[in-house]
C-alpha positions in Angstrom: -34.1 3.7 6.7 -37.4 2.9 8.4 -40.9 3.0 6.7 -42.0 4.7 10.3 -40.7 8.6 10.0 -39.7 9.2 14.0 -39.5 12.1 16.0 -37.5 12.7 19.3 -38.6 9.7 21.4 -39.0 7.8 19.0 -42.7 8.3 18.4 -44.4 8.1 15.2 -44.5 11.7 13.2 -47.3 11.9 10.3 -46.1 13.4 7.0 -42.7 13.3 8.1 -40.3 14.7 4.9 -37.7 12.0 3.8 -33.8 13.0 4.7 -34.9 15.2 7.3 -32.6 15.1 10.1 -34.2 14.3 13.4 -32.3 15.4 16.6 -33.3 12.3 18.7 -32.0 12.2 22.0 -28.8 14.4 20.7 -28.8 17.7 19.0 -25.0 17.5 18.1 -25.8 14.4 16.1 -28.6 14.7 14.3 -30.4 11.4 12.2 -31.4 11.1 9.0 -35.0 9.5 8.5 -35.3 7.7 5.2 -39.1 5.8 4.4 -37.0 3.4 2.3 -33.6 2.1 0.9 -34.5 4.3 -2.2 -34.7 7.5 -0.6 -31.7 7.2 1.0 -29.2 6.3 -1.6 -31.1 9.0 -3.4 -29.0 11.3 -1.5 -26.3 9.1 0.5 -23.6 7.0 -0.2 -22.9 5.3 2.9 -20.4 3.1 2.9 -21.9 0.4 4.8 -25.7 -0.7 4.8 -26.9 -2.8 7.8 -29.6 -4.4 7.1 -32.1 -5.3 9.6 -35.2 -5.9 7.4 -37.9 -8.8 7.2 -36.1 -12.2 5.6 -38.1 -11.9 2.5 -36.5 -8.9 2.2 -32.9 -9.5 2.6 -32.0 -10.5 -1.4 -33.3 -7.2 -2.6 -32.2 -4.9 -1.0 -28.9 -6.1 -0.1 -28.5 -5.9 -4.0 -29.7 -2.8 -4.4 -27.0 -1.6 -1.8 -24.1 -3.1 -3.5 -25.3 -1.9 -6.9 -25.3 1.2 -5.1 -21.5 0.9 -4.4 -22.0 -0.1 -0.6 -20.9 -3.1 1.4 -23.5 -4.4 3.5 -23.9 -6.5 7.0 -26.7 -8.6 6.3 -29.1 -10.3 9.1 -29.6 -13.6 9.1 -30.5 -15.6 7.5 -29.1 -13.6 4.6 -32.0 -14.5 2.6 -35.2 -16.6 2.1 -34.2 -19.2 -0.7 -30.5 -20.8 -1.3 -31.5 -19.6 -5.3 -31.4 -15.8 -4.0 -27.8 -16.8 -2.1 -26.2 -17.8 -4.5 -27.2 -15.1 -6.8 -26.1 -12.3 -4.3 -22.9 -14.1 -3.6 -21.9 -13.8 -7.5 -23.2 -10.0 -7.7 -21.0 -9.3 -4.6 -18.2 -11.1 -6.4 -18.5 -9.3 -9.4 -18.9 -6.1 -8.0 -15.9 -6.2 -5.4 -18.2 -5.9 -2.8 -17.8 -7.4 1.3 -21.2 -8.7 2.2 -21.0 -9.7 6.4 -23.8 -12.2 7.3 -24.9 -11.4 11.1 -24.1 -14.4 12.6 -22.6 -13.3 16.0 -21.5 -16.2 16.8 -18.5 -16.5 14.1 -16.8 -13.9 15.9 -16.3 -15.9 18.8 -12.8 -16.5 20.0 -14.5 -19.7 21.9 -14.4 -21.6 18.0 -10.7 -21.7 18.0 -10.6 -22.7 21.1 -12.8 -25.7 20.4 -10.9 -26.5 16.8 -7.4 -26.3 19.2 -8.8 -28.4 21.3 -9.9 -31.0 18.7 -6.8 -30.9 16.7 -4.7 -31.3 19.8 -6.6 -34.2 20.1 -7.6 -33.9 23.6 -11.1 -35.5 23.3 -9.8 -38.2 20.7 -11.7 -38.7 17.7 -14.9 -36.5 17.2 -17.9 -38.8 16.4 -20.6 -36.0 15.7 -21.8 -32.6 16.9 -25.2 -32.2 18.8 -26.7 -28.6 20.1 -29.7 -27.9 22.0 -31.8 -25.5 21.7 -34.6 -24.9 24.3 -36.1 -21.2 24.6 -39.3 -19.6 25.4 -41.3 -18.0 23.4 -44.7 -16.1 24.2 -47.8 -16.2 21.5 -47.4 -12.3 21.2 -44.1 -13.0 19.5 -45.7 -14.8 16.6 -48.0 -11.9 16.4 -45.1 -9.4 16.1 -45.4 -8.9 12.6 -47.0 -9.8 9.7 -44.4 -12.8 8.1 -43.3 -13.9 11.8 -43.9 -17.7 11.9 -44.6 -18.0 8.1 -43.7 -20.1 5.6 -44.3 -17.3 2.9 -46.1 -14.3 2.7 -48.1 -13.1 -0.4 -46.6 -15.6 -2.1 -42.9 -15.1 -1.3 -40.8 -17.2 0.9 -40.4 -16.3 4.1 -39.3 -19.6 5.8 -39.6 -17.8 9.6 -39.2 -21.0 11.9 -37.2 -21.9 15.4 -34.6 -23.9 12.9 -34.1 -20.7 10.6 -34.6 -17.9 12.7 -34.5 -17.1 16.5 -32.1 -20.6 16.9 -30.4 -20.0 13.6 -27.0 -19.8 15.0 -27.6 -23.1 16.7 -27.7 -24.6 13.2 -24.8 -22.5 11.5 -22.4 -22.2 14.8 -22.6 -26.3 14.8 -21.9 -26.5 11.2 -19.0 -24.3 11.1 -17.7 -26.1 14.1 -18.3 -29.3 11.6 -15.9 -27.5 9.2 -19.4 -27.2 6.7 -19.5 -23.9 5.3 -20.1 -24.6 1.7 -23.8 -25.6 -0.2 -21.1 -28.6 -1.1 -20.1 -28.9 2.7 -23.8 -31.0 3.2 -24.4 -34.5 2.2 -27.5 -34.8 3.6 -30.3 -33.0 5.4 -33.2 -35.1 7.4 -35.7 -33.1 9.3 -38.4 -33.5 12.5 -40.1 -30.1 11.9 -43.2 -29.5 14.1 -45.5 -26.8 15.8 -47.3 -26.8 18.8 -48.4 -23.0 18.0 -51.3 -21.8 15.6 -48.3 -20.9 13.1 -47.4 -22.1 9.4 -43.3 -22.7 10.6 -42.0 -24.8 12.9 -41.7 -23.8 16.7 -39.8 -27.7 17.7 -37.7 -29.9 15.5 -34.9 -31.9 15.4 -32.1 -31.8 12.4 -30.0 -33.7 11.3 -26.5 -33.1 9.2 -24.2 -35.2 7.7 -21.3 -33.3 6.1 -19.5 -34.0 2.6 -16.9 -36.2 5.5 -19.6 -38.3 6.5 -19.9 -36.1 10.4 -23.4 -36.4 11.8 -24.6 -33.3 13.1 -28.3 -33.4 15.4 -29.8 -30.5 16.7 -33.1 -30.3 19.1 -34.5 -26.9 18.8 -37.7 -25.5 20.7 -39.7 -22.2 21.1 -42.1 -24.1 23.7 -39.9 -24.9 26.8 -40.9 -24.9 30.1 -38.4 -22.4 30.3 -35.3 -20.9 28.8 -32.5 -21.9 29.0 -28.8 -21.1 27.3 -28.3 -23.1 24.1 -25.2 -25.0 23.7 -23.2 -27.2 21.0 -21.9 -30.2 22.0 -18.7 -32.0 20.1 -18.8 -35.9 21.5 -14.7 -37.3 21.1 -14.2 -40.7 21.6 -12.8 -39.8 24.8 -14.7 -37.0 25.8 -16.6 -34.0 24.7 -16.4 -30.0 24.2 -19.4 -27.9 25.0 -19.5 -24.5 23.3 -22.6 -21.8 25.4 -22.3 -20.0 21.9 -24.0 -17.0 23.7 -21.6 -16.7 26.7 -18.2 -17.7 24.8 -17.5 -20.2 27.1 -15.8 -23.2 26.2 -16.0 -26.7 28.9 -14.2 -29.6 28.4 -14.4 -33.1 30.0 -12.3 -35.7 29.4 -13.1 -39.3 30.1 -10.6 -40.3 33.5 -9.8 -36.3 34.5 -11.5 -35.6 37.5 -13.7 -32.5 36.6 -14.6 -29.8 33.6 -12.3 -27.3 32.0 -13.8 -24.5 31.3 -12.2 -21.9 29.2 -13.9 -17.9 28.7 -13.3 -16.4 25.4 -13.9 -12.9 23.9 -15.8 -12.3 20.5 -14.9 -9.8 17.6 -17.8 -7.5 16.8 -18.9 -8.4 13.2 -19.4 -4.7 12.2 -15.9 -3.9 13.1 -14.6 -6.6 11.2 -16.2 -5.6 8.4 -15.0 -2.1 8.8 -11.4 -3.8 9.6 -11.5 -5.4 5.7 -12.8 -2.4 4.1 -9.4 -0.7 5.3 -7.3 -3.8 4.4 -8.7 -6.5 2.5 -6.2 -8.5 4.0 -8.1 -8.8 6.8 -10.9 -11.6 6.2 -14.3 -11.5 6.8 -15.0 -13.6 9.8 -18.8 -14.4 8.3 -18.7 -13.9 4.9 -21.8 -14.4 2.5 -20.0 -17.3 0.8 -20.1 -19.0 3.9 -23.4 -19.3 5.0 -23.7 -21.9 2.3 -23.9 -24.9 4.2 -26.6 -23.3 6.6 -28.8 -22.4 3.4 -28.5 -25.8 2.6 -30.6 -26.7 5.9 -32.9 -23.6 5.2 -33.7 -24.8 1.6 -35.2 -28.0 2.7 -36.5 -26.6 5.4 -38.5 -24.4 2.4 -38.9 -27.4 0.4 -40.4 -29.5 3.3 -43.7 -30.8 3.7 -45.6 -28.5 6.9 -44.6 -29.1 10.0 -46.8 -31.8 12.1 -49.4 -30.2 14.7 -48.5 -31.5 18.0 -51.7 -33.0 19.4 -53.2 -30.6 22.5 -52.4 -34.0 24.7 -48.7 -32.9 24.6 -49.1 -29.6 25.3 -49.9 -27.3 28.1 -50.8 -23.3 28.2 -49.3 -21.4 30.7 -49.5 -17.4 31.5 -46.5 -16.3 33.3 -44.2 -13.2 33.0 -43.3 -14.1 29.5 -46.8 -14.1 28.8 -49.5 -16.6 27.2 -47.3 -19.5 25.9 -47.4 -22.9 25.1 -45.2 -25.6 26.5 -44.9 -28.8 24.7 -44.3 -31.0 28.2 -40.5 -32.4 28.6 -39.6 -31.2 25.1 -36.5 -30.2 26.8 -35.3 -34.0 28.0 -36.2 -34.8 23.9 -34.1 -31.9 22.2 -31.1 -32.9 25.2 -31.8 -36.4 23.4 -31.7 -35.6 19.6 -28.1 -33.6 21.1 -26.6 -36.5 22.6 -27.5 -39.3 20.1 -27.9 -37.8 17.2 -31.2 -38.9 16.5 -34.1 -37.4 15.2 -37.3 -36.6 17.6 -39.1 -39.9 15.5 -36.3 -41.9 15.7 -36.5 -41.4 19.1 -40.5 -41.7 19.5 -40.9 -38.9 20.9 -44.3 -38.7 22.3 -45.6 -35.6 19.6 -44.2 -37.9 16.5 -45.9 -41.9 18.0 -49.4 -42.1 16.3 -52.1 -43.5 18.3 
């Protein structure tokens, strides 16, 4: 579905007629155009929805397709409040539905790998988790659509933000790797949040976790680097550390007294074909189920509940235009995020410029 009715090319078509079947770049395959989730189930019954829709959006009509008898892939984060989770968890219970949460990431081989390597004991005892995230991100990106970079829209959550959204698998990759999956999973949640952009959500923010074990895990997450850069999760051993590049599947290892990094590539099962995988046999588990995004809604739900994110005085920030675009850069935001990652400290614990008052 698509509240823009298309035509070959992709171009906008006025007064298009719902379920007409546009031929697109194939003839042999023609594709149903839908305004809305409605319309559709009107007249289909697919057996899987993907749904790729604003975050405010998610809870709804992820209902309306199971109600409707179809198991759904869901974007992340599945939905704008932990209240609307745990509702759509029990409705998928009840109904005997699969709901698959798009968080690539926990179809990587590479988290085996690291939990091998953790249980085998290789970097001794793990003292905590850090990840860094440090990407770029242009002002045209906050102007994308209306509930980008907002807290809530028309009065309904939205909770848009670098630690919810476009690094949002920083934050649920690290927990998983912390073995939180659970709302219970999460002792504790203390957050940095700021914004150097004209936004309501934060664009750079340090987190912190500590799991129902008493594991600290920190993350330093930033839409205004200098530039962008892969984001990585680090698991500190008390005699040496794993680095996951979550987006590469690559797995390094360095162990205090071996000369050099081991670095290990891994593959990464498609989430839609898992899900497609348990519909044939239940046996087969989902790899991100609904139920465990828990711990990760746990973060989201205070970021919600937080007071606004701190403005980042213009004396820490500079505006460049470059191919991405007009941007802001909050200067060495990078070295502070690396910081949060490898001491598990928060961007004010660490008096970071931004958070020192004059």
């Amino acid at each position: 579905m698509d509240p823009r009715p298309l035509v070959d090319g992709g171009l906008p078509a006025p007064d298009q007629p719902p379920g007409v079947r546009l031929a697109m770049s194939d003839p042999e395959k023609p594709i149903p155009w839908f305004p809305d989730l409605d319309a559709l189930l009107a007249v289909e019954q697919p057996d899987v929805v993907i749904l790729c829709t604003p975050i405010d959006t998610h809870a709804d009509l992820a209902e309306r397709a199971l109600r409707a008898g179809c198991d759904v892939l869901l974007e992340k984060p599945p939905t704008a409040t932990l209240a609307e989770l745990v509702r759509l968890v029990g409705i998928a219970r009840d109904l005997g539905r699969a709901v698959q949460v798009g968080f690539q990431t926990y179809g990587s081989h590479a988290l085996d790998v690291v939990r091998q390597i953790v249980a085998d004991g290789e970097i001794g005892d793990v003292r905590g988790i850090g990840a860094v995230g440090a990407w770029v991100r242009s002002e045209d990106y906050w102007a994308r659509a209306p509930w980008a970079g907002r807290r809530t829209l028309a009065g309904r959550p939205v909770v848009d933000g670098v630690t919810t959204n476009p690094l949002a698998h920083a934050v649920a990759t690290a927990l998983l790797l912390a073995d939180a999956r659970t709302v219970d999973d999460v002792a504790e949640v203390e957050l940095d949040l700021s914004r150097a952009n004209d936004i309501e959500a934060d664009d750079t923010s340090s987190v912190r976790v500590t799991t129902r074990d008493g594991l600290r895990v920190a993350l330093g997450l930033t839409l205004c680097a200098s530039v962008h850069s892969a984001p990585r999760i680090v698991v500190h051993g008390s005699a040496g550390h794993v680095v996951l590049h979550y987006t590469r599947d690559e797995v390094e290892v360095e162990v205090a007294g071996r000369r050099g990094a081991r670095t290990v590539a891994c593959g990464r099962t498609d989430l839609l074909e898992n899900l497609l995988a348990h519909r044939a046999d239940p046996q087969t588990p989902l790899l991100a189920p609904l139920s465990s995004t828990g711990a990760f809604m746990r973060v989201l739900e205070a970021v919600r509940n937080a007071p606004a994110p701190r403005q980042i005085a213009a004396a820490h920030i500079d505006r460049v235009h470059d191919a991405q675009g007009p941007r802001l850069v909050v200067r060495d935001v990078e070295l502070w995020c690396e910081r949060v990652a490898q001491e598990l400290r928060t961007f004010e614990e660490l008096e970071a410029p931004w958070t020192v008052r004059a």
